[in-house]
C-alpha positions as CSV (number, residue, x, y, z in Angstrom):
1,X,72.2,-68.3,-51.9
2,X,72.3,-65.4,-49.9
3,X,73.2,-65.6,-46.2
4,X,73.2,-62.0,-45.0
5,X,71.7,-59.7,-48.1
6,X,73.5,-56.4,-49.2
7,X,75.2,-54.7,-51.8
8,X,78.9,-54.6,-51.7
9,X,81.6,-53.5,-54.2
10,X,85.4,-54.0,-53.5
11,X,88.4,-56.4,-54.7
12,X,88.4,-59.6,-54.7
13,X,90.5,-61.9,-51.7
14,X,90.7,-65.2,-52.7
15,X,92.0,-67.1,-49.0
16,X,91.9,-70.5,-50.4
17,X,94.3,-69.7,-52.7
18,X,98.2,-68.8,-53.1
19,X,98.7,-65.4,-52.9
20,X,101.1,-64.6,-55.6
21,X,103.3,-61.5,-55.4
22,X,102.4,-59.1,-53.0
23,X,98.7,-58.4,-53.5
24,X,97.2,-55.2,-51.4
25,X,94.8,-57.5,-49.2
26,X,97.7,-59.3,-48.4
27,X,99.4,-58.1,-44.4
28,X,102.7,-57.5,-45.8
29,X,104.3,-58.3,-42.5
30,X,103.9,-62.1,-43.3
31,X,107.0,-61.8,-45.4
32,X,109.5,-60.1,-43.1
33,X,112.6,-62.1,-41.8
34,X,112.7,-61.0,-38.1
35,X,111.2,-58.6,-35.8
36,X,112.8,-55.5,-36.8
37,X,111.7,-56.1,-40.6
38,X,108.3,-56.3,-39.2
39,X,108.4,-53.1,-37.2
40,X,110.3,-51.1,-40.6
41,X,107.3,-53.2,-42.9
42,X,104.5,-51.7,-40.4
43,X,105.7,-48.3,-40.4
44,X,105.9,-48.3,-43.9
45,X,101.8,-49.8,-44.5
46,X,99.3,-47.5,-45.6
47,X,96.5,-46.0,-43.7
48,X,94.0,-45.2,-45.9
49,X,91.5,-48.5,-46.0
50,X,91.4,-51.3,-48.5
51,X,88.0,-52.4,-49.1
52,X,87.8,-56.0,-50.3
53,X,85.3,-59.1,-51.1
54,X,86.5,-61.9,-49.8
55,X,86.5,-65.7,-50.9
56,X,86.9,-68.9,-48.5
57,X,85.4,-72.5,-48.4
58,X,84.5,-71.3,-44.5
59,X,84.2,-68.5,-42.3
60,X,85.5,-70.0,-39.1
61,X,88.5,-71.4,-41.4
62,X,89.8,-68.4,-42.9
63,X,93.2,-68.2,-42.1
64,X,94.7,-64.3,-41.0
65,X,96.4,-62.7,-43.8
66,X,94.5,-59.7,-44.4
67,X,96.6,-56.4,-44.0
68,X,94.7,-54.3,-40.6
69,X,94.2,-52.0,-43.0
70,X,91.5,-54.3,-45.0
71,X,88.0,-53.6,-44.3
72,X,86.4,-56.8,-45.4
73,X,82.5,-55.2,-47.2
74,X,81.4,-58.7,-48.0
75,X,82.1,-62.7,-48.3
76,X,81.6,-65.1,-50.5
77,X,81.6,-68.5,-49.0
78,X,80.8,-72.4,-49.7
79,X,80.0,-73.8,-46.6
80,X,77.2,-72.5,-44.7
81,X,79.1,-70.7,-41.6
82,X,77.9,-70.7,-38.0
83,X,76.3,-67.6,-36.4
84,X,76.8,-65.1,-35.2
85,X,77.6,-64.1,-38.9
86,X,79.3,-60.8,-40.2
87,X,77.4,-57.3,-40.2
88,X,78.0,-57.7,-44.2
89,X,76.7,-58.9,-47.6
90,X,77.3,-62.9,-47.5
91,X,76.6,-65.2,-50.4
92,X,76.8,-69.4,-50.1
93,X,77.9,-70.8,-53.6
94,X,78.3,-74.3,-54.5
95,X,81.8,-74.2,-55.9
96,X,84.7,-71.0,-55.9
97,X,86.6,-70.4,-58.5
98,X,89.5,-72.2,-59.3
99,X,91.3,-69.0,-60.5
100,X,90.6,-65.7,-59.5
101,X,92.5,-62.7,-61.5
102,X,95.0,-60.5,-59.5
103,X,93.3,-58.0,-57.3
104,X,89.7,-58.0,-59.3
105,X,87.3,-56.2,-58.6
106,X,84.4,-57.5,-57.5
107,X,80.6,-56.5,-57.4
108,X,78.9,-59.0,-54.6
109,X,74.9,-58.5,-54.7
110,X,74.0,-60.9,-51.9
111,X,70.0,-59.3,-52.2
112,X,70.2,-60.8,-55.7
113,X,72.2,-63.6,-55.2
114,X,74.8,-63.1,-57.4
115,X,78.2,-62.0,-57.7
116,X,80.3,-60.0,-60.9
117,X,84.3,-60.5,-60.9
118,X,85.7,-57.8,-63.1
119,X,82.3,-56.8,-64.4
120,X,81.8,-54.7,-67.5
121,X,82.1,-51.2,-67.6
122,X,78.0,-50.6,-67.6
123,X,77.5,-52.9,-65.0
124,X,80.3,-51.0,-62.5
125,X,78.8,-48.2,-63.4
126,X,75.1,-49.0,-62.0
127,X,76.2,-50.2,-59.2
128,X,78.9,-47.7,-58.1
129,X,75.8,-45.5,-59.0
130,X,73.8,-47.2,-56.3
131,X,75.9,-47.5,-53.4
132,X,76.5,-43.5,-54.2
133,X,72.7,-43.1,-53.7
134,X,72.3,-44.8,-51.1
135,X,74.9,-43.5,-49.4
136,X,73.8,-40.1,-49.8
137,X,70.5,-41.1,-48.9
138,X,71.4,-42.1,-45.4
139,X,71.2,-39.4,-43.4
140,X,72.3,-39.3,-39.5
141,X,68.7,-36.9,-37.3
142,X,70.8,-35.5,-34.5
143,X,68.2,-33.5,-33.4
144,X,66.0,-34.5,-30.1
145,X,62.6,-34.5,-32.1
146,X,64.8,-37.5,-34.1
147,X,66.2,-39.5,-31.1
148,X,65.2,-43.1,-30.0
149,X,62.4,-43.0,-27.1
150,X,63.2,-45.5,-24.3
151,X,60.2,-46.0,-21.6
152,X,60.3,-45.3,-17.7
153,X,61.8,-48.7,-17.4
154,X,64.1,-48.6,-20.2
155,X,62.8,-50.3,-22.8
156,X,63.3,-49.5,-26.4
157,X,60.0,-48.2,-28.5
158,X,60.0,-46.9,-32.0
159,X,57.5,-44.6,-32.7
160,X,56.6,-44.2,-36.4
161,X,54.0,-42.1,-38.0
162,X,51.6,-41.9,-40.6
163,X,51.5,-40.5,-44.1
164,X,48.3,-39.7,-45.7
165,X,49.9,-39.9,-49.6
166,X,54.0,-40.0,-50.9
167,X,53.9,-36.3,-51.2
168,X,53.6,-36.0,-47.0
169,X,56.2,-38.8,-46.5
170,X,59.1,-35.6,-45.8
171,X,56.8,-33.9,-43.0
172,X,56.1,-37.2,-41.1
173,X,60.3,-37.8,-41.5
174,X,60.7,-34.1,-39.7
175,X,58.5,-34.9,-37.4
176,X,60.6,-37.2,-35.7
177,X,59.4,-40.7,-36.7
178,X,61.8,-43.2,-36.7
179,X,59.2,-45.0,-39.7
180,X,56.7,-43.7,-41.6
181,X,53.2,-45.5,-42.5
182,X,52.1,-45.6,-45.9
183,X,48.7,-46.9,-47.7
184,X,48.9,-46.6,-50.8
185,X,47.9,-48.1,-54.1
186,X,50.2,-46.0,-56.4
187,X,53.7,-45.7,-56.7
188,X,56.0,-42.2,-56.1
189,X,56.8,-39.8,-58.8
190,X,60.2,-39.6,-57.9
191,X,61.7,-42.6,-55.7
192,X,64.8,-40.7,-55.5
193,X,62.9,-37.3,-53.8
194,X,61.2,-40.1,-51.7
195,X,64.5,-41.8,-50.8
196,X,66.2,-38.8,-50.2
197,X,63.1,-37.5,-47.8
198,X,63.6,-40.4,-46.2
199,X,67.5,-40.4,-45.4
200,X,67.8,-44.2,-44.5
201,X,64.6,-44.5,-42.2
202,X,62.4,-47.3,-42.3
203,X,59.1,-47.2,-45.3
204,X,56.1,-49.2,-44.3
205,X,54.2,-49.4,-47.8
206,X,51.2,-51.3,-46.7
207,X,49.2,-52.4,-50.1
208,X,45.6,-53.5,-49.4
209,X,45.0,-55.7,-52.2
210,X,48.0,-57.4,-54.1
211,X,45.8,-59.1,-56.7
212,X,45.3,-55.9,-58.4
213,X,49.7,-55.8,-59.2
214,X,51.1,-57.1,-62.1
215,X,55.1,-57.9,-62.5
216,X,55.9,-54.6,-63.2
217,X,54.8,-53.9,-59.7
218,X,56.6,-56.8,-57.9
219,X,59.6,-55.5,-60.0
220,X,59.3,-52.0,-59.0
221,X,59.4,-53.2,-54.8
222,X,62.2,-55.2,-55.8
223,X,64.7,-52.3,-57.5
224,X,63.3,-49.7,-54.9
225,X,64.0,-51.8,-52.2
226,X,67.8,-51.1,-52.9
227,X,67.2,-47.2,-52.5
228,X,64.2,-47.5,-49.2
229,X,64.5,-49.0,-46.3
230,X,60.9,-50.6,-47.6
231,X,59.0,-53.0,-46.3
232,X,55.6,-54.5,-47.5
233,X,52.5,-55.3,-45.7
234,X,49.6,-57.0,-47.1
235,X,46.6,-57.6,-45.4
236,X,45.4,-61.4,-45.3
237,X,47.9,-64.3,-44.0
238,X,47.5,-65.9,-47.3
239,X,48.6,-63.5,-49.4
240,X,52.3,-63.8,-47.7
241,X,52.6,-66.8,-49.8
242,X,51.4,-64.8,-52.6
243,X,54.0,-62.0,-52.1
244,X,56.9,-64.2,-51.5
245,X,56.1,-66.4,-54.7
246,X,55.6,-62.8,-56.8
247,X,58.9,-61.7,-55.4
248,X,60.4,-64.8,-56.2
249,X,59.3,-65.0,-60.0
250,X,60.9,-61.2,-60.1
251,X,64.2,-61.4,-58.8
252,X,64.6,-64.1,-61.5
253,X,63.3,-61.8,-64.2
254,X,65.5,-59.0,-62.9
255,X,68.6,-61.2,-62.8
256,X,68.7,-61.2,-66.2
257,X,69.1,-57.3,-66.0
258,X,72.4,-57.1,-64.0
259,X,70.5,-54.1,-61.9
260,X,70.9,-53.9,-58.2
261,X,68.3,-55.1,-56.0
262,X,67.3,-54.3,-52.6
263,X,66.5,-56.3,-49.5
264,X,62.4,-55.9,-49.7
265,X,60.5,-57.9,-46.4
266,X,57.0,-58.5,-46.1
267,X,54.8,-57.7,-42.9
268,X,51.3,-58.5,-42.0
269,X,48.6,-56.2,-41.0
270,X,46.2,-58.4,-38.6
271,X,42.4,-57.4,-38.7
272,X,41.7,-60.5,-36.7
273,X,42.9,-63.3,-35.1
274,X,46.2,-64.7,-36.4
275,X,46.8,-68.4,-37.6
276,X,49.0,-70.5,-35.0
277,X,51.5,-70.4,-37.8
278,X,52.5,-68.2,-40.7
279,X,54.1,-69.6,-43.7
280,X,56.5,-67.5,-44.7
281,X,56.8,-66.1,-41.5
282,X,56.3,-62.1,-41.5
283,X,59.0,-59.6,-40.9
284,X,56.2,-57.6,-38.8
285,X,52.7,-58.4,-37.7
286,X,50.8,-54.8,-37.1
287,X,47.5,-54.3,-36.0
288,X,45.1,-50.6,-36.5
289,X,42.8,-49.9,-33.6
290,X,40.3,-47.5,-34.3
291,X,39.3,-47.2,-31.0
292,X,39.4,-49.0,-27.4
293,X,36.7,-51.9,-25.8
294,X,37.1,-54.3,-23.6
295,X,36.5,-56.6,-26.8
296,X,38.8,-54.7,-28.7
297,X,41.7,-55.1,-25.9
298,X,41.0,-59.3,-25.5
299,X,41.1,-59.4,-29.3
300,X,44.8,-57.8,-29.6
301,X,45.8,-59.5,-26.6
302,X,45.6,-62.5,-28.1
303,X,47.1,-61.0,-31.4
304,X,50.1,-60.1,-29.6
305,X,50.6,-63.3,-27.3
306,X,50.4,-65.3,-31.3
307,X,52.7,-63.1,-32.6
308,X,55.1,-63.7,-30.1
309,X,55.0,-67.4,-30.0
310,X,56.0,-66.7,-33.8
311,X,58.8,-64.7,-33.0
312,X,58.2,-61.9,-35.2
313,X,57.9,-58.1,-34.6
314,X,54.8,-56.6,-33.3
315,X,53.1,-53.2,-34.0
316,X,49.6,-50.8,-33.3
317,X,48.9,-47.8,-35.6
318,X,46.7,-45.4,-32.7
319,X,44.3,-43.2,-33.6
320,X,45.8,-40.8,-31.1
321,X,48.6,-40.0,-28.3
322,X,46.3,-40.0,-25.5
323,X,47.5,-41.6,-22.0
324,X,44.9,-44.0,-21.7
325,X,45.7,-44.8,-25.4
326,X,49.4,-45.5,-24.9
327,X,49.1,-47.1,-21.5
328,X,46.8,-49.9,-23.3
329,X,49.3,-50.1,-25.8
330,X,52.6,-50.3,-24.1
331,X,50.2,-53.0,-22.0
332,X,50.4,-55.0,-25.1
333,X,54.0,-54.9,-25.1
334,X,54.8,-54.0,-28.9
335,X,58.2,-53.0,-30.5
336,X,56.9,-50.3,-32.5
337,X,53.7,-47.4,-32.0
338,X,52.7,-45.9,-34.7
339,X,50.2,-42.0,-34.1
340,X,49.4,-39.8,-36.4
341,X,51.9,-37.1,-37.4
342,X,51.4,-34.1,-35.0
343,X,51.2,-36.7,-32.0
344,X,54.6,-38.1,-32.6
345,X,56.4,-35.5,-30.8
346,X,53.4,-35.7,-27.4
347,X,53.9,-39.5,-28.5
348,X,57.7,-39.8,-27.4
349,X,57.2,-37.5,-24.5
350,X,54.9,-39.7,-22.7
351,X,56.1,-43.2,-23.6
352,X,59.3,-41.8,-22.1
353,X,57.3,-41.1,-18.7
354,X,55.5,-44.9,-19.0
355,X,56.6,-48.1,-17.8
356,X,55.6,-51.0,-20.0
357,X,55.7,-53.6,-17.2
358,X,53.6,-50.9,-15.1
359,X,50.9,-50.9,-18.1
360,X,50.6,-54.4,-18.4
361,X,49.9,-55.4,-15.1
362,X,47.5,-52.1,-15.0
363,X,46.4,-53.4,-18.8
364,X,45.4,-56.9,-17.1
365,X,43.1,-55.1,-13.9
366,X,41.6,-53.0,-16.7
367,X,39.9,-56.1,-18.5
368,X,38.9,-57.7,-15.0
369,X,37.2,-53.9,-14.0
370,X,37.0,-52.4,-17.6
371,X,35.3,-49.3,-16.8
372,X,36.5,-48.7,-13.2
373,X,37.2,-44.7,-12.8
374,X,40.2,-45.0,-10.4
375,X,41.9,-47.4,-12.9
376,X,41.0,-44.9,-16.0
377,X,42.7,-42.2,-14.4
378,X,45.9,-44.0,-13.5
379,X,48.1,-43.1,-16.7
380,X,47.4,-39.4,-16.1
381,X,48.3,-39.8,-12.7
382,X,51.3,-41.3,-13.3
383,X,52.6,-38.6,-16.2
384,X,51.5,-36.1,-13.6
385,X,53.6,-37.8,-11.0
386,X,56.9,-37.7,-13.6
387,X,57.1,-34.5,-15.0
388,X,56.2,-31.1,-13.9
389,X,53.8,-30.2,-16.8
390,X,50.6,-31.1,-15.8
391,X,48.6,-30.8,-19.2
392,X,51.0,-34.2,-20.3
């Protein structure tokens, strides 16, 4: 069962049993006699890192031989440890092996749930493949347009945008959105372009009907999932039962395949009013406004205040980057605002300048005096007060 998914490739450490010999996980320092021995056995170690899988009956019982050289890249465990867990591909399995052949390598793919010592040559090959594209496909934005916005009183926002069809998914990347918004009932011509467009930031696909898919589609989320940073979202509360049941039916198929699978999650766009509970629970819960009434505003309140109680993500896709738009927003207090593409840049300028504990408490006079003029004009008034370019 997987604990922490990922895809992870290195050789295998078994610390539950007997090291025989001298294998290269092992901190060679163990064996010396006396303190000098140590200090000539530590000059003597390598530098250059050791990647390895490692086997224990228990995290917090793992005893300390691994060489400081090791760079543990995933675990393989049988009791079910005790967070916080590893920043790494972990998989819970009933039983380890009794035997595990010198230095082996192994394949762990905790997203699939399964693990390959010394795997056959085609099976190395795909996913040495993998990790190679995904690698290449992460790519590090150093540029301002690229960097994280934080509001006037410091809070994180990401600010995504939105793609009209895969073919614009490389201009919404450039223009500095940390995600990119998808609907779309079709699938890429080439998920590697896409992928590679991408360079490791978040895909939003949301699907409006997911009766229409057959396996093939499920399938498809499932292998691309290991190349995008993808995430699903389907628009009614029951059909997060659906998803997760389809997704479960495919991994099994795909198992059978030996091809690596990514880590897909499923998020909810809210039209309405959300359920007290959501079964699975979303990894997002995102809701479109179209435009802004004092209706509108009650409505998503209480969308958001839901949403919390569940303890899952919230986010708006605007129609624009206008003040008044924003401040109602960042009154709603959401982790991620989603504009149209030539807004993102105006977008992360002015969230910068706002304060989200400022909009709320302005957001919450605004539905007691909706169309009161002096409380209209105060997000204006306060961009005007923070930077010296008035037309923000």
């Amino acid at each position: 069962m997987p604990l922490r998914k990922g895809i992870a490739l290195g050789i295998g450490a078994p610390l539950y049993l007997p090291a025989y010999g001298s294998p290269v996980w092992l901190d060679p320092r163990l064996l010396a006699q006396d303190e000098d021995e140590w200090h000539a056995i530590e000059y003597r170690m390598p530098t250059e890192p050791v990647e390895v899988i490692a086997f224990t009956r228990s995290l917090q019982e793992a005893p300390p031989v691994l060489a400081p050289y090791v760079r543990v890249v995933g675990w393989i465990v049988e009791q079910l440890p005790e967070p916080p867990l590893p920043q790494v591909p972990i998989l819970l399995t009933p039983k380890l092996p009794l035997l595990l052949p010198p230095e082996a390598t192994v394949i762990l793919d905790a997203n699939a749930g399964v693990a390959y010592i010394e795997p056959s040559a085609t099976v190395l090959a795909r996913y040495q493949a993998q990790l190679l594209r995904t690698a290449t496909h992460t790519r590090y934005h150093l540029e301002s347009a690229h960097l994280p916005v934080r509001t006037w009183d410091n809070r994180p926002i990401h600010v995504g945008g939105v793609a009209a069809d895969w073919e614009t998914v490389p201009q919404v990347v450039q223009a500095g959105a940390e995600l990119v918004w998808l609907t779309s009932t079709t699938l890429p011509e080439s998920l590697s372009a896409t992928a590679h467009a991408l360079g490791g930031k978040p895909l939003w696909l949301h699907s409006p009907e997911l009766t229409t898919y057959d396996s093939a589609f499920w399938q498809w989320c499932l292998r691309s999932s290991a190349d995008l940073n993808l995430v699903l979202f389907v628009a009614r509360a029951g059909a997060l039962q659906e998803a997760a049941d389809s997704l479960a039916t495919a991994r099994e198929a795909l198992q059978t395949k030996h091809v690596p699978l990514g880590t897909l999650e499923v998020g909810l766009l809210a039209c309405n009013a959300l359920p007290d509970t959501l079964e699975p629970p979303p990894y997002a819960v995102g809701c479109q406004v179209q435009g802004w009434t004092q209706g509108i505003v009650e409505q998503l309140w209480q969308v958001q205040v839901t949403a919390r109680t569940l303890g899952v993500r919230r986010a708006l896709l605007l129609p624009d980057a206008a003040p008044e738009t924003l401040a109602l927003a960042l009154g709603l207090e959401p982790h991620t605002l989603i504009v149209p593409t030539d807004a993102i840049a105006v977008a992360k300028v002015r969230i910068a300048l706002l304060s989200v504990a400022e909009c709320r408490e302005w957001l919450l006079m605004r539905l007691r005096d909706w169309k009161n003029p002096t409380l209209c004009a105060h997000p204006h008034a306060w961009l005007q007060q923070r930077t010296e370019s008035p037309h923000l």
